[in-house]
C-alpha positions in Angstrom: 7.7 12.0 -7.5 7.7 8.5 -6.4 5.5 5.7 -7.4 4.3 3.0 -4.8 2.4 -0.1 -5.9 0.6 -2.1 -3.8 2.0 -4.8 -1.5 0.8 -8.2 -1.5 -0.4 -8.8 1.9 -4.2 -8.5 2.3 -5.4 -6.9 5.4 -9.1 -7.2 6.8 -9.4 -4.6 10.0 -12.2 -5.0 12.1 -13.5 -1.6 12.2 -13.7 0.3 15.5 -16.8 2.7 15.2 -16.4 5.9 16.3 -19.9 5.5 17.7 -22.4 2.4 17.6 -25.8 2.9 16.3 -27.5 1.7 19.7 -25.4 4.7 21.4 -27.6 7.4 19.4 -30.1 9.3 21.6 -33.4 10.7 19.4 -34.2 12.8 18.3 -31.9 13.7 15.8 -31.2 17.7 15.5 -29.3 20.3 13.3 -25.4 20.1 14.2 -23.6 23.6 14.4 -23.0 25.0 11.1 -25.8 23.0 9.4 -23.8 20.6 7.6 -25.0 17.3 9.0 -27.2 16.0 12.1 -26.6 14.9 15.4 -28.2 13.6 18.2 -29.0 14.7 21.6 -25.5 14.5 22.8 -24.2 16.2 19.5 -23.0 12.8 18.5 -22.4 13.4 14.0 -25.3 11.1 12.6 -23.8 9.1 9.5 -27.2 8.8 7.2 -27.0 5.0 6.2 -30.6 4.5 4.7 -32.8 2.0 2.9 -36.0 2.6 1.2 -38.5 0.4 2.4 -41.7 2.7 1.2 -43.9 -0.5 1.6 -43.5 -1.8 4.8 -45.6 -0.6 7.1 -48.9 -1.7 4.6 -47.3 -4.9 3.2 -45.4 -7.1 5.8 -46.9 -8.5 8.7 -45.2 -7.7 12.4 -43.2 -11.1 12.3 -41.8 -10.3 8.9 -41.6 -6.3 10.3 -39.5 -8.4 12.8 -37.3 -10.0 10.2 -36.4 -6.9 8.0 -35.6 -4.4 11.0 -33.1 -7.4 12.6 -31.6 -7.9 9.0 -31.0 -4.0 8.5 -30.1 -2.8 12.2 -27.4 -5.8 12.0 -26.1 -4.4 8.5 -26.0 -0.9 9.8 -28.7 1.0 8.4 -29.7 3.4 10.8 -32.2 4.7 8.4 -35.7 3.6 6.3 -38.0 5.5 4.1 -41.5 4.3 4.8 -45.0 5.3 3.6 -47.4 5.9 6.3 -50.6 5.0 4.2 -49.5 3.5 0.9 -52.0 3.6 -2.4 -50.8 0.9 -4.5 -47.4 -1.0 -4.0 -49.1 -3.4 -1.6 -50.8 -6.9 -2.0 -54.4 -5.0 -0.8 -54.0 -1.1 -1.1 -54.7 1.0 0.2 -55.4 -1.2 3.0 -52.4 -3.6 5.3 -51.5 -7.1 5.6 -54.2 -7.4 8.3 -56.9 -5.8 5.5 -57.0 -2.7 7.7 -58.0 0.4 5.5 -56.1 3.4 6.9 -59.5 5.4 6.6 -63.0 4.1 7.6 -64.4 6.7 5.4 -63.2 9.7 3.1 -59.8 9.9 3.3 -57.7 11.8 5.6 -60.4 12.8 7.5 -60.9 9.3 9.0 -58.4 8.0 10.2 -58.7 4.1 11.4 -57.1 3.3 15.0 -56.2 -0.2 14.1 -54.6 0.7 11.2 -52.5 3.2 13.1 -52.0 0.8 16.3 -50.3 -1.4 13.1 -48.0 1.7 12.6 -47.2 2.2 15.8 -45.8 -1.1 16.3 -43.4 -0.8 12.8 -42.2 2.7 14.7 -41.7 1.2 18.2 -39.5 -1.7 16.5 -37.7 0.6 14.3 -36.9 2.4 18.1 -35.4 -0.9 19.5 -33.2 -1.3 17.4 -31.9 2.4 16.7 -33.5 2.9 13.1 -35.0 6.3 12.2 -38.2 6.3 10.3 -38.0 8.6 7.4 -41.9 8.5 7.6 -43.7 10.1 4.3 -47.7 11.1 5.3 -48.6 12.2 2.3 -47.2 10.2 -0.7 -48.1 11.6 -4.2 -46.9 9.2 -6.5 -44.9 9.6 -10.0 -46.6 12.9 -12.1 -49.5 12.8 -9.9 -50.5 9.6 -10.9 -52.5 6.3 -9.6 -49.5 5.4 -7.7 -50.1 7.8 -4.7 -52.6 10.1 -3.0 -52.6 12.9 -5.7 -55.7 12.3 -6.9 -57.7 12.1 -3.3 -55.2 15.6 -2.0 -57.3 17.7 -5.1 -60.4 16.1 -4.1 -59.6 17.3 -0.5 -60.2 20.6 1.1 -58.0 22.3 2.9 -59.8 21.5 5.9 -59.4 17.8 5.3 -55.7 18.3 4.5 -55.3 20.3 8.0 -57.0 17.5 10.0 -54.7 15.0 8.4 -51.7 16.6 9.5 -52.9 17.5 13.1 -53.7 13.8 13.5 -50.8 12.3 12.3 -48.5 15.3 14.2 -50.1 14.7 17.5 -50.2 10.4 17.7 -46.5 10.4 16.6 -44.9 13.5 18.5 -44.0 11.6 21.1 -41.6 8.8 18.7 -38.1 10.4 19.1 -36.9 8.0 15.7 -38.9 10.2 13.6 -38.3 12.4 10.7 -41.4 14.0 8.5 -40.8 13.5 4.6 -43.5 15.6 2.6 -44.8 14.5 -0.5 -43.2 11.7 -3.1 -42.4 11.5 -6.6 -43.6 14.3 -8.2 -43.6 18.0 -8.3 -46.2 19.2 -5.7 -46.8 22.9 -7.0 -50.6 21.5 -8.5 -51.5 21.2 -5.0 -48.8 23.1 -2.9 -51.8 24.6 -0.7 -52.9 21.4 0.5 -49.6 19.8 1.2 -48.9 22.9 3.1 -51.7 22.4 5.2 -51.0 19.1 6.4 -47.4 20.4 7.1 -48.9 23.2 8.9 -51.2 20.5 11.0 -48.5 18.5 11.8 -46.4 21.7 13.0 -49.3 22.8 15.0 -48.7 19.1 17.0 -45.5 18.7 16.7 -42.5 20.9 16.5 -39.5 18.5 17.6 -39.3 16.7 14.4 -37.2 17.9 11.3 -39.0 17.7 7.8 -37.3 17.2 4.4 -39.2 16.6 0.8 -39.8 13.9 -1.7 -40.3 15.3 -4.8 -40.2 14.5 -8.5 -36.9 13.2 -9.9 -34.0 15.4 -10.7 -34.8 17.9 -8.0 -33.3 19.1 -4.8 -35.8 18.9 -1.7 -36.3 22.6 -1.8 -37.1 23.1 -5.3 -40.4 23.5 -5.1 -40.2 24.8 -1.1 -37.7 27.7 -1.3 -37.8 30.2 1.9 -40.2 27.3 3.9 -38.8 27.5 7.6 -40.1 23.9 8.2 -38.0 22.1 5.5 -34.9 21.8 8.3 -32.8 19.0 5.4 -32.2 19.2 1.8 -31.5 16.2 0.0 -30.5 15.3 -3.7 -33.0 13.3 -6.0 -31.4 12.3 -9.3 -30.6 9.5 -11.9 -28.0 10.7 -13.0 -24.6 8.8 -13.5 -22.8 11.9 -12.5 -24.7 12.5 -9.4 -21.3 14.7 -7.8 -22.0 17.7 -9.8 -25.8 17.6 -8.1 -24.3 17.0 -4.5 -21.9 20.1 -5.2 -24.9 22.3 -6.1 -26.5 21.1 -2.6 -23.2 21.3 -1.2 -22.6 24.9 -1.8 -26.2 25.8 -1.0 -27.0 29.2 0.9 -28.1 29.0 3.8 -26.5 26.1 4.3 -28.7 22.8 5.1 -27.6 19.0 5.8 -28.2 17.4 2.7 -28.5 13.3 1.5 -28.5 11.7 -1.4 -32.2 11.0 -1.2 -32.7 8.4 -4.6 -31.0 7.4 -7.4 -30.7 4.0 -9.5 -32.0 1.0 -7.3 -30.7 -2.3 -7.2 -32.2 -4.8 -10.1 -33.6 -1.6 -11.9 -32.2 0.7 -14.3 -29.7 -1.6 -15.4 -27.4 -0.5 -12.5 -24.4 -2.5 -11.8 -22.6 -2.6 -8.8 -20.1 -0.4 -9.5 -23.0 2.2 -10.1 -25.1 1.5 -6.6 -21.7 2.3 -4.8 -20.9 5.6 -6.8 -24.3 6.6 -5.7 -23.1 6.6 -2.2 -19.5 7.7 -2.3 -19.7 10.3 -4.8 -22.2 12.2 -2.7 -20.8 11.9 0.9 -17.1 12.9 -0.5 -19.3 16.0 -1.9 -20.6 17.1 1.3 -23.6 14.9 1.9 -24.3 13.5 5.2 -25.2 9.8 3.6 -27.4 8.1 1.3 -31.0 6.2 0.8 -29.9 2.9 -0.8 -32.9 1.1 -2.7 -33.2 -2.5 -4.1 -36.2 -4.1 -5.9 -38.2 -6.2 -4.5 -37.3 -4.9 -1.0 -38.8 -1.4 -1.3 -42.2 -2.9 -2.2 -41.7 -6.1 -0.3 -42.7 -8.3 -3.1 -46.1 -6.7 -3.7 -45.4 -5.9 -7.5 -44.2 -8.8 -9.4 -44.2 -7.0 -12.7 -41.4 -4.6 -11.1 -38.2 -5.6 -11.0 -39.2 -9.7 -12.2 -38.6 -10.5 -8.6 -40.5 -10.8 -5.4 -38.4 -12.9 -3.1 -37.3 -9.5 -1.0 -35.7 -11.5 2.0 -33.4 -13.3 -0.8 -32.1 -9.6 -1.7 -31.6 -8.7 2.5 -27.4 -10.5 1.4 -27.4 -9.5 -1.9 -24.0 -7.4 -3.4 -26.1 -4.0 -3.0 -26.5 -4.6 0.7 -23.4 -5.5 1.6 -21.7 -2.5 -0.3 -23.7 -0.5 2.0 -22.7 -1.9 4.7 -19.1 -1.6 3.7 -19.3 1.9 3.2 -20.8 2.8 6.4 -18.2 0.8 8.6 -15.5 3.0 6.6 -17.2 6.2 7.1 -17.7 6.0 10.7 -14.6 4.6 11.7 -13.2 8.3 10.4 -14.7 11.5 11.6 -16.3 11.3 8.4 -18.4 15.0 9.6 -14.9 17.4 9.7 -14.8 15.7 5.6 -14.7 18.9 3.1 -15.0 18.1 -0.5 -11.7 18.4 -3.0 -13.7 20.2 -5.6 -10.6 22.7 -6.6 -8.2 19.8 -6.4 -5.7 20.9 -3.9 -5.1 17.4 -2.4 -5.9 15.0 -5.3 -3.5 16.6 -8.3 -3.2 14.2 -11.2 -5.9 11.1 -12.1 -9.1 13.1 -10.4 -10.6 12.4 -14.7 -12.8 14.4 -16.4 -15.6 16.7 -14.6 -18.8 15.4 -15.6 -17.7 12.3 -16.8 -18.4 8.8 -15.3 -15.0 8.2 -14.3 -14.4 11.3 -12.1 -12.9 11.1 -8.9 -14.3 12.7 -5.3 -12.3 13.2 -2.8 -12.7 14.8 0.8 -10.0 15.8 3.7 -10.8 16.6 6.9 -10.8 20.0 8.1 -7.8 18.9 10.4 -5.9 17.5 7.5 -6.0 14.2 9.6 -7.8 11.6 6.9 -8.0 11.9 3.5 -10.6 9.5 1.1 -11.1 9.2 -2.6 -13.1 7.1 -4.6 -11.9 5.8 -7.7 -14.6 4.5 -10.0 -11.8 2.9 -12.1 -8.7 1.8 -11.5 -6.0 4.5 -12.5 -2.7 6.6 -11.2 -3.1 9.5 -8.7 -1.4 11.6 -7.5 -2.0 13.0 -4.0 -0.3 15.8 -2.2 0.8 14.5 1.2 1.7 17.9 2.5 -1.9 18.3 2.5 -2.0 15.5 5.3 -1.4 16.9 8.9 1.8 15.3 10.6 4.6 14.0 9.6 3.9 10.6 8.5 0.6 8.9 7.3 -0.4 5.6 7.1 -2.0 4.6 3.3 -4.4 2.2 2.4 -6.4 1.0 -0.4 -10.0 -0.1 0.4 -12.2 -2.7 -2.1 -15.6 -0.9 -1.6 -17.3 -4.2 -3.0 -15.6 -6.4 -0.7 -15.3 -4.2 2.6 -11.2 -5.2 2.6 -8.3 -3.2 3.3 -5.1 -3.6 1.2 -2.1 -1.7 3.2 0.3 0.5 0.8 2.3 1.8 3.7 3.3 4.6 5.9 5.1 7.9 4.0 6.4 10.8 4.7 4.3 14.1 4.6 6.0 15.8 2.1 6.0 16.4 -1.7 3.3 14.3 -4.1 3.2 10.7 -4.3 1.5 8.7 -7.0 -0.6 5.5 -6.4 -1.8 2.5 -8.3 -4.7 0.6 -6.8 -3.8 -3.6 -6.7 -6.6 -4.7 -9.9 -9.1 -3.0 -12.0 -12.7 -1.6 -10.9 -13.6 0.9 -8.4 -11.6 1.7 -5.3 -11.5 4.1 -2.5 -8.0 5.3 -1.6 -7.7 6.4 2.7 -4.6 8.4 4.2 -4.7 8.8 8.0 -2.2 10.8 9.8 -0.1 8.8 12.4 
């Protein structure tokens, strides 16, 4: 067994994309197999998201303007967005332009320049190759004042119907579109209604795929098991050991495409850096397709002061969170990040993969080929990886600094027997081995 330390020469690749963002053709679809989506050319769809719940209701269309150019130039190819939001904007329920989203009782009447607002937020999303992760129906935490809870019970299932039938036939026709059903809470006190608006907007609109916002700690299908319509799973958790979650969704049968949905967002929950990025590696080394990355004040857009203690959202747009994201994504699809299968019995990573469970555990994922190999470290520590597990005869080693989006080369060994690395300093790294 040999051990290599790092060298001393630092070296920043520009990343080659395996596929640029603007190249994706909508809608998205199920790949073969189930285990991610792709696009209309079967081109793997790496899920780089942000949750912006808040923008279509609070930002005006120049600031719309702003946010989208910011996050289609960062790579996130993905936002979460509330279609009619009930508090977490400066005039709820109504938009920047004071435009309720009914005229009347809700649901049932629905306000054309309200909508005409939304369809502009879509449209821009469109030009610049964002999907809209677009949630109708928003609940709000344990039912509360923070979503449309209250109004669904006070709802028939007539008016829940309509709802859905509107909504599925004016947005049918957007291919950057995918349905998210409820938000924040466990939907089973009004699972009838829900399903009705699901069922309106099926009867307008079947070339969309749905997934589910529910309450935290859940999957997407907790509460929907054997629905045909919920087409991707997706983790919700705040948990600091999100991996063993992703596993479960990972190992799933039937097998759907899964994301790590929410966790911790930036400036809440006392998350630190390190955390926001082991939100996102652990779960896509664990068989997740990508990840919804959230800060505060951008989700709200500076609509609730009392938050986070900050409203200045377009301040946050650089901040460390972002730019890990950002980081992450150019690694992933530079790789063929899609053929990844998760370590989980430790046949490639031998020695240093720490404790199951713990905060310090290492994920790592090879490619069904046995060309790439990545692992992220959450700490610094000795591994050891089996090379022979690496396809070829030599491969080419790197370290990557997941907080600074820079490569350090280790060198180019021989695939045979274990080897033992070292990463160059302390925190978290991600280790990558490409066959030459």
């Amino acid at each position: 067994m040999k051990k290599i330390y790092q060298i001393s020469i630092l070296v920043i690749y520009l990343f080659s994309p395996v596929y640029a963002q603007d190249d994706y053709v909508y809608p998205l679809q199920l790949s073969p197999g189930n285990r991610y989506l792709t696009d209309q050319k079967g081109t793997p769809f790496f899920w780089s998201g942000e949750a912006a719940w808040s923008l279509i209701a609070q930002l005006n269309r120049a600031d719309v303007k702003y946010y989208l150019d910011n996050r289609g130039e960062k790579g996130f190819n993905v936002i979460m967005v509330n279609l009619i939001e009930h508090k977490f904007c400066t005039n709820a329920p109504n938009n920047y332009y004071n435009e309720p989203p009914f005229t009347g009782k809700p649901f049932i009447t629905p306000n054309g320049k309200y909508f005409n607002h939304v369809d502009y937020v879509i449209e821009s999303a469109a030009s610049r190759g964002i999907i809209v992760l677009l949630c109708p129906l928003y609940l709000g935490y344990n039912c509360g004042d923070e979503g449309w809870c209250h109004e669904v019970q006070e709802a028939s299932l007539e008016d829940l119907r309509y709802w859905g039938r509107y909504i599925g036939e004016r947005y049918k026709k957007y291919d950057n579109i995918i349905w998210c059903i409820g938000g924040d809470t466990d939907p089973t006190i009004v699972k009838d209604k829900v399903l009705e608006c699901v069922k309106g907007i099926f009867e307008k609109d079947n070339r969309h795929l749905f997934t589910a916002h529910n309450q935290p700690e859940s999957y997407a299908d907790s509460p929907w098991k054997g629905e045909k319509w919920l087409s991707v799973n997706n983790v919700y958790s705040y948990s600091t050991i999100l991996y063993q979650q992703c596993k479960i969704a990972c190992e799933q049968v039937p097998v759907q495409p899964f994301f790590m949905m929410e966790s911790a967002y930036e400036n809440e929950h006392e998350a630190s850096g390190q955390r926001l990025r082991s939100e996102a590696y652990w779960p896509v080394l664990s068989g997740a397709m990508g990840h919804i990355f959230g800060n505060c004040p951008i989700w709200h857009f500076g609509a609730q002061a009392n938050w986070c203690n900050r409203t200045d959202w377009k301040a946050e747009l650089d901040n460390t969170g972002s730019d890990s994201m950002e980081f992450l994504q150019r690694l992933f699809i530079s790789r063929p990040w899609y053929l990844l299968i998760p370590d989980f019995n430790h046949q490639v990573l031998l020695e240093g993969y720490g404790t199951w469970g713990e905060e310090d555990y290492v994920t790592t994922a090879r490619t069904i080929d046995g060309s790439t190999v990545i692992a992220y470290l959450p700490t610094s520590r000795q591994i050891t990886i089996d090379m022979t597990k690496i396809s070829g005869e030599k491969a080419k080693c790197t370290w990557y600094n997941p907080s600074a989006g820079e490569f350090l080369e280790i060198g180019i060994f021989e695939t045979k027997d274990m080897q033992t690395f070292i990463p160059p300093a302390d925190g978290d790294w991600v280790i990558v081995i490409d066959k030459i």
